[in-house]
C-alpha positions as CSV (number, residue, x, y, z in Angstrom):
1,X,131.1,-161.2,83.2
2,X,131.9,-160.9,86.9
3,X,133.7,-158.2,87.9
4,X,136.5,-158.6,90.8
5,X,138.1,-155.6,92.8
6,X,142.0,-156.3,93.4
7,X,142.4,-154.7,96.8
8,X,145.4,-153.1,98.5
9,X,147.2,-155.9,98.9
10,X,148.1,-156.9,95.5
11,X,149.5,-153.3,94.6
12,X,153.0,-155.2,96.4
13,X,152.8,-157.3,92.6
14,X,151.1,-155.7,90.2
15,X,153.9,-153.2,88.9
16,X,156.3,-156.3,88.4
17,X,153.7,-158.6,87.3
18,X,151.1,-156.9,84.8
19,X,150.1,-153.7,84.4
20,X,152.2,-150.8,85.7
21,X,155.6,-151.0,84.1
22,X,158.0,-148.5,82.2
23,X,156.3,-149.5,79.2
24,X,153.0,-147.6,80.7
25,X,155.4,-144.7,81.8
26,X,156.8,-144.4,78.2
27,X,153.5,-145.1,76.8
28,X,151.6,-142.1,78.2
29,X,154.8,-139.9,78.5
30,X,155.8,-140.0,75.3
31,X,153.1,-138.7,73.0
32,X,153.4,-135.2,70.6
33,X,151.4,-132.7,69.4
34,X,150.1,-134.3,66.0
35,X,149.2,-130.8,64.9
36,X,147.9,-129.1,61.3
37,X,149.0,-129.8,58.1
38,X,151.3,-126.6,58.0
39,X,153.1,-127.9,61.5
40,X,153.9,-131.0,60.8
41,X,155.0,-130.5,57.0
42,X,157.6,-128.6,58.7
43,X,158.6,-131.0,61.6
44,X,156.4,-128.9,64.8
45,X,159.5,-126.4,64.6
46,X,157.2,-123.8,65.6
47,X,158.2,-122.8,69.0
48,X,159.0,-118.7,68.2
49,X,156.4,-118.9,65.0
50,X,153.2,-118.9,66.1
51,X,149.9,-118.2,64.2
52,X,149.5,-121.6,64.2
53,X,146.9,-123.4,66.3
54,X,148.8,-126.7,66.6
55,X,152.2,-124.3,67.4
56,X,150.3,-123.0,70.5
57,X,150.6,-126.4,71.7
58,X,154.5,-125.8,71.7
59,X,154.6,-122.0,72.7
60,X,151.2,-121.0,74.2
61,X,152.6,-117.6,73.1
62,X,152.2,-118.1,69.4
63,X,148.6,-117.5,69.4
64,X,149.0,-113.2,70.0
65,X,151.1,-114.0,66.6
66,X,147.3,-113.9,65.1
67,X,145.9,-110.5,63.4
68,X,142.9,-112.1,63.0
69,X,140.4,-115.0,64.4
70,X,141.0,-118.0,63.1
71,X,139.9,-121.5,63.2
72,X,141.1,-124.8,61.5
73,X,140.5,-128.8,60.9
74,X,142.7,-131.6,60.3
75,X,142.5,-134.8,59.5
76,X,144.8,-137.9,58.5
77,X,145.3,-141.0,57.3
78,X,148.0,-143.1,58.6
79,X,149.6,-146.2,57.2
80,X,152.2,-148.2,60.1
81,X,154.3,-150.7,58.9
82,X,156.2,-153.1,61.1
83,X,158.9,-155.4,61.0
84,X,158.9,-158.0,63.5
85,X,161.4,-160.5,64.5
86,X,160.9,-162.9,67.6
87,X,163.2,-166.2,68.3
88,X,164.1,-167.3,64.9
89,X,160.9,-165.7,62.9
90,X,160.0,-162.6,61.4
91,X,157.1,-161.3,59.9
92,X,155.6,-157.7,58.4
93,X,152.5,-156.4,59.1
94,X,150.5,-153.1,58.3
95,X,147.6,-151.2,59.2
96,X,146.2,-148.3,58.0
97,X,143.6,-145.8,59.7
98,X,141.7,-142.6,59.4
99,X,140.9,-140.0,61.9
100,X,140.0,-136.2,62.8
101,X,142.9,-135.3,65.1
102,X,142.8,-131.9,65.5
103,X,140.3,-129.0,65.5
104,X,140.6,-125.2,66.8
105,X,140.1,-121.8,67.1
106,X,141.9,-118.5,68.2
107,X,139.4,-115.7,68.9
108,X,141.2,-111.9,68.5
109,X,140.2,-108.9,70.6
110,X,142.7,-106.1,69.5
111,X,142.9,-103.0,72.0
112,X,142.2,-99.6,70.2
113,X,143.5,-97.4,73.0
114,X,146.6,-96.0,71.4
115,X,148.7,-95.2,74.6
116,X,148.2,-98.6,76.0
117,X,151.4,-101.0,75.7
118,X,148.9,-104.0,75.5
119,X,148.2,-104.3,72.0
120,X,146.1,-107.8,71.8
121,X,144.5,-110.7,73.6
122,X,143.9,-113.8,72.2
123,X,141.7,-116.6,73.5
124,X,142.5,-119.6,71.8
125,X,140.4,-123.0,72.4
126,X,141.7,-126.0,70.6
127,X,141.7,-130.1,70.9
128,X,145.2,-132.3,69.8
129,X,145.9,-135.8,69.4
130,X,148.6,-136.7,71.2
131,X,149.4,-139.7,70.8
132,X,147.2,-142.9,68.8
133,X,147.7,-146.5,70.3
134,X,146.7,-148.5,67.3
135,X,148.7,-151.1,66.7
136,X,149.0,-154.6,65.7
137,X,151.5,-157.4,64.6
138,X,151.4,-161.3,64.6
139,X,154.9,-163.2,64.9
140,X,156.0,-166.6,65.3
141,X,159.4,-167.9,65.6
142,X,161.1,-171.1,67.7
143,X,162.8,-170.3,71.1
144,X,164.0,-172.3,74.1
145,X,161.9,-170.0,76.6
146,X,158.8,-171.4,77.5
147,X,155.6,-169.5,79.3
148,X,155.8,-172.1,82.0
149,X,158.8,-169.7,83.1
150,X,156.0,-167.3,83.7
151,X,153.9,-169.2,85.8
152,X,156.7,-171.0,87.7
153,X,158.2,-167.5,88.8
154,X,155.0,-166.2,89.8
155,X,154.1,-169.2,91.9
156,X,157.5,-170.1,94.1
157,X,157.1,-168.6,97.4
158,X,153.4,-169.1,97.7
159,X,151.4,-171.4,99.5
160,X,149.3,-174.0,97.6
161,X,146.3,-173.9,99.2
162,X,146.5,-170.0,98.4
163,X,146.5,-170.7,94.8
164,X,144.2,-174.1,94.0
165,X,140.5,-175.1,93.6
166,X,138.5,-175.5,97.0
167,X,135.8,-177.6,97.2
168,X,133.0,-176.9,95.4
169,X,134.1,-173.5,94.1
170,X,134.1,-172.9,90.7
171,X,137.2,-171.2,88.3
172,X,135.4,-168.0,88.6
173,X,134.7,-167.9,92.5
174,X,138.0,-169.2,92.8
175,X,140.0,-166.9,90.9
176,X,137.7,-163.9,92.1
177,X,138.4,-164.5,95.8
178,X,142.2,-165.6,95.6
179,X,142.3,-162.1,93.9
180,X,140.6,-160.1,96.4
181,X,142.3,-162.0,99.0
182,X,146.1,-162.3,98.1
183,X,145.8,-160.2,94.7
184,X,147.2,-160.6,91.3
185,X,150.4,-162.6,91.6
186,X,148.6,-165.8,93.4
187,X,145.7,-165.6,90.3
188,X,148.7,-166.5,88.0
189,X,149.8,-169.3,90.1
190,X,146.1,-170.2,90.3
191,X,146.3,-170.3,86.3
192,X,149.1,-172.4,86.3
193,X,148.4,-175.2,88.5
194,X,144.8,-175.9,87.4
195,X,145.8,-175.3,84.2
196,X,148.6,-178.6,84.6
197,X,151.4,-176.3,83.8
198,X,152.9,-176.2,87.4
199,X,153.6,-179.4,89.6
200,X,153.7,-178.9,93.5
201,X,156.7,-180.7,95.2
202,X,153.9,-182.1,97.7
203,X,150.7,-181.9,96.2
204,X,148.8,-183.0,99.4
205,X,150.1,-180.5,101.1
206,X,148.5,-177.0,100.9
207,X,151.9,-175.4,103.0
208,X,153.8,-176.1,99.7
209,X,155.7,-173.6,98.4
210,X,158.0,-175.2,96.0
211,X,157.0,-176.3,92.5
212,X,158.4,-177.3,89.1
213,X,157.2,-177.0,85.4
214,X,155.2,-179.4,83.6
215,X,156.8,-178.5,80.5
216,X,160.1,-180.3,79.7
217,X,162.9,-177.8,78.3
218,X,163.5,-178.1,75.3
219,X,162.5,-176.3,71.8
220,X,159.5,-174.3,71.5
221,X,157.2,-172.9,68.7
222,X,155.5,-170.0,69.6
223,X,153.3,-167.6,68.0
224,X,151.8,-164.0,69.6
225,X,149.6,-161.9,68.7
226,X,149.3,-158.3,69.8
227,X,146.8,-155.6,69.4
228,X,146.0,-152.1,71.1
229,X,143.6,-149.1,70.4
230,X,143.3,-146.3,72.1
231,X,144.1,-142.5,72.4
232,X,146.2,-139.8,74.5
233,X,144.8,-136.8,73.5
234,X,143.9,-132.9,75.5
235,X,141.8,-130.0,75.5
236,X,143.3,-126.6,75.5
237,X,142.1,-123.3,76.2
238,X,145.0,-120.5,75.7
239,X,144.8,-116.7,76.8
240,X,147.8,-115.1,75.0
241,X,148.6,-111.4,74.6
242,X,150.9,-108.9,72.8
243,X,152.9,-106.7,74.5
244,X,154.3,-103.6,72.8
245,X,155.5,-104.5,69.2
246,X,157.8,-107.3,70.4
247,X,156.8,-109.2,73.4
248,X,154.4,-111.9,73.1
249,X,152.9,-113.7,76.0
250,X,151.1,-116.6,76.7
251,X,149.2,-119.3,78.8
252,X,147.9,-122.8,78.1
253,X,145.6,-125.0,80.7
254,X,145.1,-128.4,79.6
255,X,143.0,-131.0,80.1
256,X,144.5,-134.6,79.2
257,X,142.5,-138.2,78.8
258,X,144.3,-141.5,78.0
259,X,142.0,-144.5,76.7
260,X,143.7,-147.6,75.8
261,X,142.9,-151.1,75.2
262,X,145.6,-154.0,74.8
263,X,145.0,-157.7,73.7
264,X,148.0,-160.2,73.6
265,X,147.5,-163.6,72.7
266,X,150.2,-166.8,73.1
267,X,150.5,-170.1,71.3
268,X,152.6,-172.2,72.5
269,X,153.8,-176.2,71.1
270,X,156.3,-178.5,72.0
271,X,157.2,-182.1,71.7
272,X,159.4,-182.3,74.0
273,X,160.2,-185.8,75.5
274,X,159.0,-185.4,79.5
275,X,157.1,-183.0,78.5
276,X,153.7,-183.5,80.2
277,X,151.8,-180.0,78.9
278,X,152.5,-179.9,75.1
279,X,150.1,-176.9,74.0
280,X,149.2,-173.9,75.9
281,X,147.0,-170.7,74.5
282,X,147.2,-167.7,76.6
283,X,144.6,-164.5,76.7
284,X,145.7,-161.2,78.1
285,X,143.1,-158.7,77.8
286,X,143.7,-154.9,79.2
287,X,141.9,-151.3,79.9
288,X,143.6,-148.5,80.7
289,X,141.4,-145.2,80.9
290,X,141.9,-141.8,82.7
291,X,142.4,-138.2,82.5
292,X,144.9,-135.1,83.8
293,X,145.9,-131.7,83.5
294,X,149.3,-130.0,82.9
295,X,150.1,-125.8,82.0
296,X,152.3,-124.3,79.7
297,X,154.2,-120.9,79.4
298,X,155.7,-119.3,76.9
299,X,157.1,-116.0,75.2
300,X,157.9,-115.3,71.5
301,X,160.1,-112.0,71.4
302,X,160.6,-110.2,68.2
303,X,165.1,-109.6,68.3
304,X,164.3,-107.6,65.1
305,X,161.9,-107.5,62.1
306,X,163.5,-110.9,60.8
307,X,164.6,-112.8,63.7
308,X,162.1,-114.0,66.4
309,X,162.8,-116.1,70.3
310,X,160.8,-117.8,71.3
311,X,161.0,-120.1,75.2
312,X,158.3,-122.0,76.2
313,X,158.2,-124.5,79.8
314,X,155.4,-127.6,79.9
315,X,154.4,-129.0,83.3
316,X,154.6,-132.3,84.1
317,X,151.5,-133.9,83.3
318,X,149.2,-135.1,86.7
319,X,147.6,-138.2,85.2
320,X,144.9,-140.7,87.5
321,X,144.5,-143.7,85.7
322,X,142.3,-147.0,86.5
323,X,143.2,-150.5,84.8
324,X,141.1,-153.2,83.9
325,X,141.6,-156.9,83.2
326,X,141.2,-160.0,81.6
327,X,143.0,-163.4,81.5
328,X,141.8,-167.5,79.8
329,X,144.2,-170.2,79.4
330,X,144.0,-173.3,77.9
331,X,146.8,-175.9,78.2
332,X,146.5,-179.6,76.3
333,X,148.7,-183.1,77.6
334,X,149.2,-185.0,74.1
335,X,150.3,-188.0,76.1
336,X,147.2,-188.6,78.0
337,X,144.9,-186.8,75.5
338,X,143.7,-184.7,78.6
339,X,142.5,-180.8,78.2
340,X,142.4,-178.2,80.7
341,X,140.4,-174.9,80.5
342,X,140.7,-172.1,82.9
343,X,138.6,-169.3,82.0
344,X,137.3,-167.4,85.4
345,X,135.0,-165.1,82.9
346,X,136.2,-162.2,86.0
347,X,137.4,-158.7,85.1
348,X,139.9,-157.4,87.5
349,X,139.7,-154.5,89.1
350,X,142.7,-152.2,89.8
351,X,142.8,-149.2,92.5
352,X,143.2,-146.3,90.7
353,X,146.7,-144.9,90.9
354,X,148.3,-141.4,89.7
355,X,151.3,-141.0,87.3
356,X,153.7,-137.5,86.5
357,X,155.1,-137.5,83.2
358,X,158.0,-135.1,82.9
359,X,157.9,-131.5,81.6
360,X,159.8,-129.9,78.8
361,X,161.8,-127.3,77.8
362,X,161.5,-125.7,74.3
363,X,164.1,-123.0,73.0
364,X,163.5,-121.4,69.7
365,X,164.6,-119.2,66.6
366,X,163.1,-118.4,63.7
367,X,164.3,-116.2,61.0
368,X,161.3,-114.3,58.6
369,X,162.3,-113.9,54.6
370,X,159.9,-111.0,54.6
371,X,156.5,-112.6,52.4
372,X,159.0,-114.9,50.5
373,X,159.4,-117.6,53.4
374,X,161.0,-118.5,56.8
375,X,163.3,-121.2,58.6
376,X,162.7,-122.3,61.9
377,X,164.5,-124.2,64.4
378,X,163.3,-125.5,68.0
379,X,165.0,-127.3,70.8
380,X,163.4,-129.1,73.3
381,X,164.2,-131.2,76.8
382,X,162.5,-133.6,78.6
383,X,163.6,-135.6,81.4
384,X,161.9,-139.1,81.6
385,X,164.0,-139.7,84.9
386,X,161.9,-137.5,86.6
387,X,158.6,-139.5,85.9
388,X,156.9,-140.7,88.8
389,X,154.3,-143.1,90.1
390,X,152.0,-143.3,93.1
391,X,150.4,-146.2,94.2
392,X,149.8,-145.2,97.9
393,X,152.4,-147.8,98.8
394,X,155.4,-146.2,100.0
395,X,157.2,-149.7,99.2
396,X,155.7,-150.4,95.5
397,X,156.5,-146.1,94.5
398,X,160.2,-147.0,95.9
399,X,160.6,-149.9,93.9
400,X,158.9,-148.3,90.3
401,X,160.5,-145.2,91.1
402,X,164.1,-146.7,91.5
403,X,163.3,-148.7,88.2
404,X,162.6,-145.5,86.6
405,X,165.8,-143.6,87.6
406,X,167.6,-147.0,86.6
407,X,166.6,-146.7,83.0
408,X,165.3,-143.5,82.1
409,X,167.2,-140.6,80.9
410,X,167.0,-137.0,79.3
411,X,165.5,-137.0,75.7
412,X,166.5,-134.4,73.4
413,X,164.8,-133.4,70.4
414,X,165.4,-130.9,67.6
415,X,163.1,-129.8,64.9
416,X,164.1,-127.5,62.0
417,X,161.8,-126.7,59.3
418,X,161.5,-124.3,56.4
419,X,158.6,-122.1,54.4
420,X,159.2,-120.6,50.8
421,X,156.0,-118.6,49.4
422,X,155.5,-118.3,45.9
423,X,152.0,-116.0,45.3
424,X,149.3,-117.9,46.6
425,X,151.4,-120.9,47.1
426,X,153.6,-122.3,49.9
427,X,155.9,-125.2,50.3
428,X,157.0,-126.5,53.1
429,X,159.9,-129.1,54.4
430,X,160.8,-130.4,58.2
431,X,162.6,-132.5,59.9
432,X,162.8,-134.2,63.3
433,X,165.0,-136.1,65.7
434,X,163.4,-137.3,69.3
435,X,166.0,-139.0,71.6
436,X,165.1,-142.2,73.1
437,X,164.0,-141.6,76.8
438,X,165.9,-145.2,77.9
439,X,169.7,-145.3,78.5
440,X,169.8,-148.0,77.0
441,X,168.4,-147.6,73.2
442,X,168.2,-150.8,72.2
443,X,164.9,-151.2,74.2
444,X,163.3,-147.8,72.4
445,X,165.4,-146.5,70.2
446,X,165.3,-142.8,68.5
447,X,163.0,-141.6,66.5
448,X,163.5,-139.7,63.0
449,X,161.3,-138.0,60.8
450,X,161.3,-135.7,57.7
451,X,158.1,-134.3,56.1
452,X,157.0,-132.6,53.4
453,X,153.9,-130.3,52.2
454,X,152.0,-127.9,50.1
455,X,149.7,-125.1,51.1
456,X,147.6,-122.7,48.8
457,X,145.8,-119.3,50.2
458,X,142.7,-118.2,48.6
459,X,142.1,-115.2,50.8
460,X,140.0,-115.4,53.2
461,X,140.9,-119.6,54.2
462,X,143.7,-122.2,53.0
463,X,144.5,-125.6,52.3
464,X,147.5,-127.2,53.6
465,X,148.6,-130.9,53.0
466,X,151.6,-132.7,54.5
467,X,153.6,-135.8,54.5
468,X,155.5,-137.2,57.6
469,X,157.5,-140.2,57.5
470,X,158.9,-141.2,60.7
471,X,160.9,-143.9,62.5
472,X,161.9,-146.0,65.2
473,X,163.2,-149.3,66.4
474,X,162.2,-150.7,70.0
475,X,162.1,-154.3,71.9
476,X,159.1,-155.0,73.4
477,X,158.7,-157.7,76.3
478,X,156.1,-160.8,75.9
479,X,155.7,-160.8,79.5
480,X,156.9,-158.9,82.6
481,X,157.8,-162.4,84.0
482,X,159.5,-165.7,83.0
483,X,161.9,-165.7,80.4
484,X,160.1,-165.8,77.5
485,X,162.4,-162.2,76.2
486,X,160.9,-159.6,73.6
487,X,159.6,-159.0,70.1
488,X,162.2,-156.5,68.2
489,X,159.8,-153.9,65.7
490,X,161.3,-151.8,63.2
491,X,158.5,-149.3,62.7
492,X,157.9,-147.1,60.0
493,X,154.8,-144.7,60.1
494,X,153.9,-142.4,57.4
495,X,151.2,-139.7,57.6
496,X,149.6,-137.6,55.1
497,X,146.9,-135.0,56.4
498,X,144.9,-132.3,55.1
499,X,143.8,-129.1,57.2
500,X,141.4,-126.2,56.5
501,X,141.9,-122.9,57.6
502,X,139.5,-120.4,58.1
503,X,139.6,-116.1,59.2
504,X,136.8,-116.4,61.5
């Protein structure tokens, strides 16, 4: 397959257009320390705990919690259910998938010198899934909003000969050139007319600028398809120490990658009278892969032998990502049994460009039961208003950047979970509540979730097991263009995961 290089000048387009939206910014801003067993049976509130290598990822200070090394494994299984409703359809869909998420160790070097205040260090190196992109759902409905909005938005305002066939060039010359020439806004108006959907006021005329739809309004029967994979996950290495008998310190340097893949497919049918294009199919294929780097501080301070503080700050997160892409359309005209194909076989492409995801603030208490249990309680802020992008276009950041303010807002979240010890046995309850990042939550709404779990210490190691169930409803747009409007999904995930804990 050829490969095509969008230059400089389509980075005026592509944010509205295709890839770089505030879907993206939510997408890789939003993901959460999956974490062990033990964490998330009790909702991550782990913030002035510690001794947990999944809590160091909330309080870098945690780790000088440890007495002794330490090193653990988790893995999960997790089933996602959706509800999907589009136009005047609905539909369910599930998938289920299995993964090792998190793996770690915390390495203890205690200082013998008795008159020195610094009492431990801790190097801790440990790798978290953030965040899993696997997802799918299939819905079809009928609307009046037809994808030759897309193509008709895209195309007004440029020039015909900028977005047709030449003489002997082929779709995939074609598409490739009007790419690296004019960029990714004239390839969909390139789609559209040779794929019949779009009629030129003047076809003769390669100075047109002006066109209509070949589709008739009218009803519509639509079905779509989506499908992503893909991980947001880091690599930490923590240096923590103890100070005197209360003051614990700590430091994580992180190293972030983001791989994504998304598929979206659209069928579209009409019969309705003018209508010259009466079925179109529609392939959107993109790849999204990068890495970054963010730090963490934090301190856990010990009020008293029961109660425990704990304050930790995140950076933002200094992400450079690159996109791929790929695009095939087929349209059909029943009335004159005609068939158009436009498949360039090209991959697109993108200049890379960098994205900062906000940093967070976590506040936390934790009260200690002595060896019969604790509860625990953690409060954290994030700004999403303060995520930014940078194209290296003064013009396209303004625009993004103003979009972001626009819609984005602070997200709260609170955690509060609980540990009661019986012998050898532990058990273990959480719960969870992340505010939506948009103003306005009907486009990503909150997200809840309460979990459960059982550990058991034989000594020297443990086994831990947890349940999560979480959810969230959110609106999620067909296309950035045209009026075709958005899928609502009523998600429900839940999680069960096993870890193994080891005194290294």
């Amino acid at each position: 397959m050829k490969k095509n290089l969008i230059y400089f000048i389509s980075l005026l387009f592509i944010f509205s257009m295709h890839s770089q939206n505030l879907e993206d910014a939510i997408r890789y801003s939003d993901g959460e320390t999956q974490g062990t067993a033990r964490f998330k049976a009790m909702a991550g509130a782990f913030g002035a705990l510690g001794a947990d290598i999944s809590g160091i990822s909330i309080n870098p200070a945690g780790a000088a919690i440890f007495n002794t090394s330490h090193g653990v494994l988790s893995a999960s299984t997790k089933n996602n259910t959706k509800d999907v409703s589009y136009g005047n359809g609905m539909a369910n869909s599930a998938s289920n998938d299995i993964d090792l998420h998190q793996i770690g160790a915390a390495f203890v070097f205690k200082n013998y010198k008795k008159n020195s205040p610094w009492k431990k260090f801790v190097l801790s190196l440990f790798y978290e899934r953030l965040q899993d992109f696997n997802s799918r759902f299939s819905v079809q409905g009928n609307t009046n909003n037809s994808i030759g909005s897309y193509f008709l938005q895209n195309a007004n305002g440029l020039r015909l000969g900028n977005i047709r066939l030449l003489p002997g060039e082929s779709v995939s010359q074609a598409y490739s050139d009007i790419g690296s020439t004019y960029g990714y806004q004239n390839q969909q108006g390139f789609l559209g007319f040779e794929g019949g959907i779009l009629e030129p006021l003047d076809i003769d005329d390669d100075e047109n600028t002006e066109y209509t739809s070949n589709i008739a309004p009218g009803n519509f029967f639509q079905e779509f398809d989506y499908l992503s994979l893909g991980n947001n996950g880091k690599f930490s290495v923590n240096m923590a120490f103890q100070y005197n008998e209360k003051i614990h310190l700590g430091l994580n340097l992180n190293s972030h990658f983001i791989d994504f893949e998304k598929n979206t497919y659209l069928f579209e049918e009409n019969t309705n009278t003018g209508s010259l294009i009466n079925e179109v199919n529609f392939e959107n294929k993109l790849y999204t892969n990068g890495e970054g780097f963010s730090l963490q501080l934090g301190t856990i301070i010990k009020l008293s032998d029961e109660l425990r503080f704990g304050f930790s700050y995140a950076s933002p997160t200094w992400l450079t990502l690159r996109e791929e892409s790929t695009q095939y359309l087929s349209t059909v005209n029943d009335i004159d049994s005609q068939s158009y194909v436009v498949n360039p076989s090209v991959i697109n492409i993108f200049p890379d460009y960098n994205l900062k995801t906000p940093g967070k603030i976590t506040g936390s208490l934790a009260y200690i039961f002595g060896k019969s249990g604790l509860i625990s309680f953690d409060y954290s802020r994030k700004n999403y208003a303060n995520t930014s992008f940078d194209f290296g276009s003064s013009q396209m950041n303004s625009n993004m950047n103003n979009a972001i303010n626009e819609n984005f807002t602070v997200s709260n979240t609170y955690r509060i979970g609980t540990e009661l010890r019986q012998k050898n046995f532990s058990f273990r309850g959480g719960y969870k509540l992340i505010e939506s990042p948009y103003k306005n939550k009907d486009i990503y709404g909150d997200l809840s979730g309460v979990s459960f779990g059982l550990g058991y210490n034989f000594g020297n190691s443990r086994l831990d097991l947890s349940y999560l169930n979480t959810q969230r409803k959110l609106s999620q747009s067909l296309f950035n263009q045209g009026d075709l409007g958005s899928t609502t999904i009523d998600s429900n995930i839940s999680d069960i995961t096993l870890s193994l804990s080891i005194n290294l």
